[in-house]
N, C-alpha and C positions, 0 to 999 in steps of 0.2 A: 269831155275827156279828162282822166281822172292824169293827178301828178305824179304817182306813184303806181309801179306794177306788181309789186310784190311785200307782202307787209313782214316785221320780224317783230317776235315777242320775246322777250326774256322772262319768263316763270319763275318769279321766287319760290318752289316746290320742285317737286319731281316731274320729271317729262318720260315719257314712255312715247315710241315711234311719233313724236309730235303732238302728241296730246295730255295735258296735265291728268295725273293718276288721283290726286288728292288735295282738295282745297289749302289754299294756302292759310299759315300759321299766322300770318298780318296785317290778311286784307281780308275782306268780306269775301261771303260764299258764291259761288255760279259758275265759277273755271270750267268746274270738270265736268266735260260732257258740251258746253256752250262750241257753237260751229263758229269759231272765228272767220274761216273763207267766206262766210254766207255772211257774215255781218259786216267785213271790208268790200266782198265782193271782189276777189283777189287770193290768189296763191299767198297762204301764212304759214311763218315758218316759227312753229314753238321752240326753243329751247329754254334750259336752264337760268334762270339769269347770273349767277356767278360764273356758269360756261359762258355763256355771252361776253361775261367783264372781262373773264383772264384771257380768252379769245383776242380783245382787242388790244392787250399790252404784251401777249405772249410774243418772242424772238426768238424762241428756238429752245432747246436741252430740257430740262428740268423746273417745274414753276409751280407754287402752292400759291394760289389765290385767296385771300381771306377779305371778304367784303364786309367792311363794317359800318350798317347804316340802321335802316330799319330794326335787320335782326343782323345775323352771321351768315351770311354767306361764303361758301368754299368750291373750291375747284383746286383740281391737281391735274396739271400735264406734262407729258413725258412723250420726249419724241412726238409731236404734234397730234396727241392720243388725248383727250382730255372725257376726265371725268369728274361730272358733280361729284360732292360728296355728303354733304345737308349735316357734315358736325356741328351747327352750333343746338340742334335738337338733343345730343349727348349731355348727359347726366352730370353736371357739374357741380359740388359742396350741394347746396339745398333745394338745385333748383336745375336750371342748363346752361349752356354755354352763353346761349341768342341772351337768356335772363340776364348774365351777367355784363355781355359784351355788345349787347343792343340800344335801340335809342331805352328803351323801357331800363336798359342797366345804368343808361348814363343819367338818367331823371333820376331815379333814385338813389343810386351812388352820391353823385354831384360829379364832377369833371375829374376836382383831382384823387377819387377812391378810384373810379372809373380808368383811367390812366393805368391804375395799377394792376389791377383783372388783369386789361390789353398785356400789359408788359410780362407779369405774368403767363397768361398763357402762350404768348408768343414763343417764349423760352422752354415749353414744353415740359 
């Protein structure tokens, strides 16, 4: 008897009715198309993974999630409505957003240029 009856993915990419649309921009190839059910053996539930992150700190009105790890992660909800949004792929000075505000921004930055992107674009 297994411990768990239903599994949950959070998808750093795009999700379409449960299923990733397009390999992700961080991790290696195989997502899309790959039968998760059949390889838990168990009901899986894809989403987003910045839907998932703002999901578990949202309380209510209005919330823009911006997940900064790997790459950029975003999510915006309103009225308990949430939608990905995948800005840190957007065009940013030489490069993109994730470039500037991801692990890959913070290695080459170094911490304290890196800081300053974040604050920067925070401020919009």
């Amino acid at each position: 008897m297994s411990i768990y009856s239903v599994v949950s993915i959070g998808y750093p990419g795009p999700v379409l009715c449960g299923r990733p649309i397009c390999e992700p921009y961080n991790l290696g190839r195989g997502w899309v198309g790959f039968d998760f059910a059949a390889a838990f053996r168990r009901p899986v539930e894809v989403v987003n993974d910045a839907a998932m992150q703002a999901l578990g700190s949202y309380n209510g009105g209005t919330m823009l999630f911006l997940g900064l790890g790997t790459g950029l992660g975003t999510a915006m909800i309103v009225d308990g409505i949430i939608e990905p949004m995948e800005l840190g792929h957007l065009r940013y000075r030489k490069a993109t957003y994730e470039d500037y505000l991801g692990r890959v921004g913070l290695k080459r930055l170094g911490k304290k240029r890196w800081r300053h992107y974040v604050e920067d674009w925070s401020r919009g």
